[in-house]
C-alpha positions in Angstrom: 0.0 0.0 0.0 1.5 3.5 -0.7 2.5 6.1 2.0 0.0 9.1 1.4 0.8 12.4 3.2 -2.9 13.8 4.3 -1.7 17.2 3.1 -2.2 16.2 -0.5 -5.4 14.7 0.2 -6.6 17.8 1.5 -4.9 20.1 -1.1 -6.9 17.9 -4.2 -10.1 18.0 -1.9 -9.9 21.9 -2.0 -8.8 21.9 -5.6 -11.3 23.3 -8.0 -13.4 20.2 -9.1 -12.2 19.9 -12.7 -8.7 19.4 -11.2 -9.8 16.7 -8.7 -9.5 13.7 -11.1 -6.3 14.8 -12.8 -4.2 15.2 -9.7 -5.7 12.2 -8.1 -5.0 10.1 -11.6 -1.2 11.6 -11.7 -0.8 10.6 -8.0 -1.9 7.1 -8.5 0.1 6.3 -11.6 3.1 7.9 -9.7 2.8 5.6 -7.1 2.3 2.6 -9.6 5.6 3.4 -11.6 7.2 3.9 -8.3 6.1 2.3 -5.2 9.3 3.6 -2.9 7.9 7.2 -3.9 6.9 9.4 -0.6 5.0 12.2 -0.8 5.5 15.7 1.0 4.2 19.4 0.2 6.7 22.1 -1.1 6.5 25.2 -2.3 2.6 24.9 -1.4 2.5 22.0 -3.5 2.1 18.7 -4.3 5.8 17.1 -4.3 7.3 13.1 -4.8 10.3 12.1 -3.6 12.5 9.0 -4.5 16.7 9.3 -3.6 16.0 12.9 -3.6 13.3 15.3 -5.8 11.2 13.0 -8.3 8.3 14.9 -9.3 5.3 17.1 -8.6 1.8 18.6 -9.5 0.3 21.7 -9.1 -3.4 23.3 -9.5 -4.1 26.7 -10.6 -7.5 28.3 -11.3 -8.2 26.8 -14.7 -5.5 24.1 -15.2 -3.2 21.8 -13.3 0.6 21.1 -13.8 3.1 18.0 -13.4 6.3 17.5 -13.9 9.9 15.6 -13.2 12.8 17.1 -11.4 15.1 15.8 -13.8 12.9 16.7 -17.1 15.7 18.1 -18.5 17.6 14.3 -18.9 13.8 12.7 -19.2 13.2 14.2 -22.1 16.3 14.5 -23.9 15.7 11.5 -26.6 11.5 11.7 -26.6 9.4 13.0 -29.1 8.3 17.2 -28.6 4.9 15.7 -27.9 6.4 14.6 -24.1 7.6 17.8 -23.5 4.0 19.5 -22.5 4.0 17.1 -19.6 6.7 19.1 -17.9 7.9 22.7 -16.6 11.4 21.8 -16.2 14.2 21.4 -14.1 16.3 23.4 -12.4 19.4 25.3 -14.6 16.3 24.8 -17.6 14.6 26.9 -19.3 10.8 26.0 -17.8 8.1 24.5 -20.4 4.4 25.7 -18.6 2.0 22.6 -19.2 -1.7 23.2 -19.1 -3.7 20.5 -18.1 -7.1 21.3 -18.4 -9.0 18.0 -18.1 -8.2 14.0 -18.3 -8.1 14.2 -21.9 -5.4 16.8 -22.0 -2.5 14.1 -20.7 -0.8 11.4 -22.5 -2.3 7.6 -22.0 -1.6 5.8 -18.4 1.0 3.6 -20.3 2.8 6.5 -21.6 3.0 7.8 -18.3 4.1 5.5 -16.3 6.9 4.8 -18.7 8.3 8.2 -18.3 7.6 7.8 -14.6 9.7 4.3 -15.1 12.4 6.3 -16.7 13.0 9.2 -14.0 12.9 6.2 -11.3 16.1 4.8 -13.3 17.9 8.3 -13.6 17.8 8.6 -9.7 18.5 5.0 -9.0 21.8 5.7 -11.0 22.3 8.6 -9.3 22.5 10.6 -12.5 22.6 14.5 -11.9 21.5 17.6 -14.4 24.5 19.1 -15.7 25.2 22.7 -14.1 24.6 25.2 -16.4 27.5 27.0 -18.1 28.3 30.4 -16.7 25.8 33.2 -17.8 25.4 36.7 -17.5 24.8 38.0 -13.9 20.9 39.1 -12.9 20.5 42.5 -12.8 19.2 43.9 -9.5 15.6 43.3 -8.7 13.8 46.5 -9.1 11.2 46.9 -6.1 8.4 46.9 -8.3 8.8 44.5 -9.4 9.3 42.4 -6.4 6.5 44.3 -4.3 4.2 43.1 -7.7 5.4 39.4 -7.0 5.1 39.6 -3.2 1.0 40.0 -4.3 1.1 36.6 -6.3 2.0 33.6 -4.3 2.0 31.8 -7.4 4.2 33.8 -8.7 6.5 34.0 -6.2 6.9 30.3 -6.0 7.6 30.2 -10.0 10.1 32.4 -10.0 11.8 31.3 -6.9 12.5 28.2 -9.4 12.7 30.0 -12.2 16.3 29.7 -13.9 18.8 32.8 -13.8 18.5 33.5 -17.4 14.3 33.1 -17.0 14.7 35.8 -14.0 17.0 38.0 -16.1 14.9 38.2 -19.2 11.5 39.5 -17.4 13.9 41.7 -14.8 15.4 43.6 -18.5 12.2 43.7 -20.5 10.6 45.4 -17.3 13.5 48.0 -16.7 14.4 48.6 -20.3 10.4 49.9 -20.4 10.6 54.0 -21.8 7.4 55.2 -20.5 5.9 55.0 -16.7 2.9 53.6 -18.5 4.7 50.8 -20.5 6.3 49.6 -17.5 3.1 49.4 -15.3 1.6 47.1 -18.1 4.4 45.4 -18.7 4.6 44.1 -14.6 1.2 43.6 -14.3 1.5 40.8 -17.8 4.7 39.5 -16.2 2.6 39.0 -13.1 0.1 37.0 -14.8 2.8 34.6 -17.1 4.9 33.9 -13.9 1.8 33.0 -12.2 1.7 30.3 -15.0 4.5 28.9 -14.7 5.6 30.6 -18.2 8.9 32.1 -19.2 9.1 35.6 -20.6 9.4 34.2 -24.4 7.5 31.3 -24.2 4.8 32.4 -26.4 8.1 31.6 -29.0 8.1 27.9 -27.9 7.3 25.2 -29.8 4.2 23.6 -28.2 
């Protein structure tokens, strides 16, 4: 029988009630792919542990998340069609999946594959690679940071958010000319981190 943390039960009982079934589907099938798998809450959230971070899920107001700590390795050598199932891993550029009912994720036996194949990469011990050295972040302007002190959500994204993710909304926000440019432009920033979505991601290939 699997080790359930009450927290999460509660957290999918208050979830909106399209969300419900998805989080409660995901959990299942990440216990079945991985049995040793114990659960915990971080961030506010939903979080799976196996020989360190596995996986976790998220719901937001009209869609749910999921995704593997190591998504960067997980997905190297699958098809672009795995890649919505994930928002990244640390050093990674994030990729915002939007769940929106049951028939927006892959089949059970697709998942549990993919669970499968992140339960190998942390019973080899197998690491993300650092990131190369990038430019430094510029200095948080306290707009900006009072805006994301509003927005839990937000907050908590961009917390995880990689430097160069942090760097691109901090410039297009300070490079803004006019008082009023700059007032839109924090309150749309707002509303993408929320999401889970990098500043360009409306460029990504979905």
């Amino acid at each position: 029988m699997p080790t359930l943390d009450p927290r999460i039960d509660a957290y999918i009982e208050n979830s909106a009630d399209f969300a419900k079934p998805i989080l409660a589907r995901l959990r299942a099938l990440v216990h079945k792919g991985c049995p040793e798998v114990t659960e915990t809450i971080k961030w506010g959230m939903p979080s799976f542990e196996y020989k360190g971070p596995f996986a976790g899920m998220a719901a937001f107001k009209q869609h749910c998340t999921f995704g593997f700590w190591k998504a960067a390795l997980l997905f190297e050598h699958t098809s672009e069609g795995d890649a919505k199932f994930t928002w990244g891993a640390p050093g990674r550029d994030p990729i915002a999946a939007k769940i929106t009912s049951e028939a927006d994720l892959p089949s059970d036996a697709k998942i549990l594959a993919l669970i499968r194949r992140a339960k190998k990469l942390n019973d080899e011990g197998v690491v993300v690679p650092k990131e190369k050295a990038a430019k430094k972040t510029p200095p948080m302007p306290k707009d900006f940071a009072d805006a994301l002190k509003k927005s839990r959500p937000a907050t908590l994204h961009f917390e995880e958010f990689p430097p160069s993710c942090k760097r691109e909304y901090i410039e297009w926000i300070t490079e803004a000319k006019r008082d009023e440019t700059r007032e839109k432009r924090l309150a749309q920033a707002i509303e993408w981190i929320a999401e889970g979505k990098n500043r360009n991601w409306k460029y990504q290939k979905k």
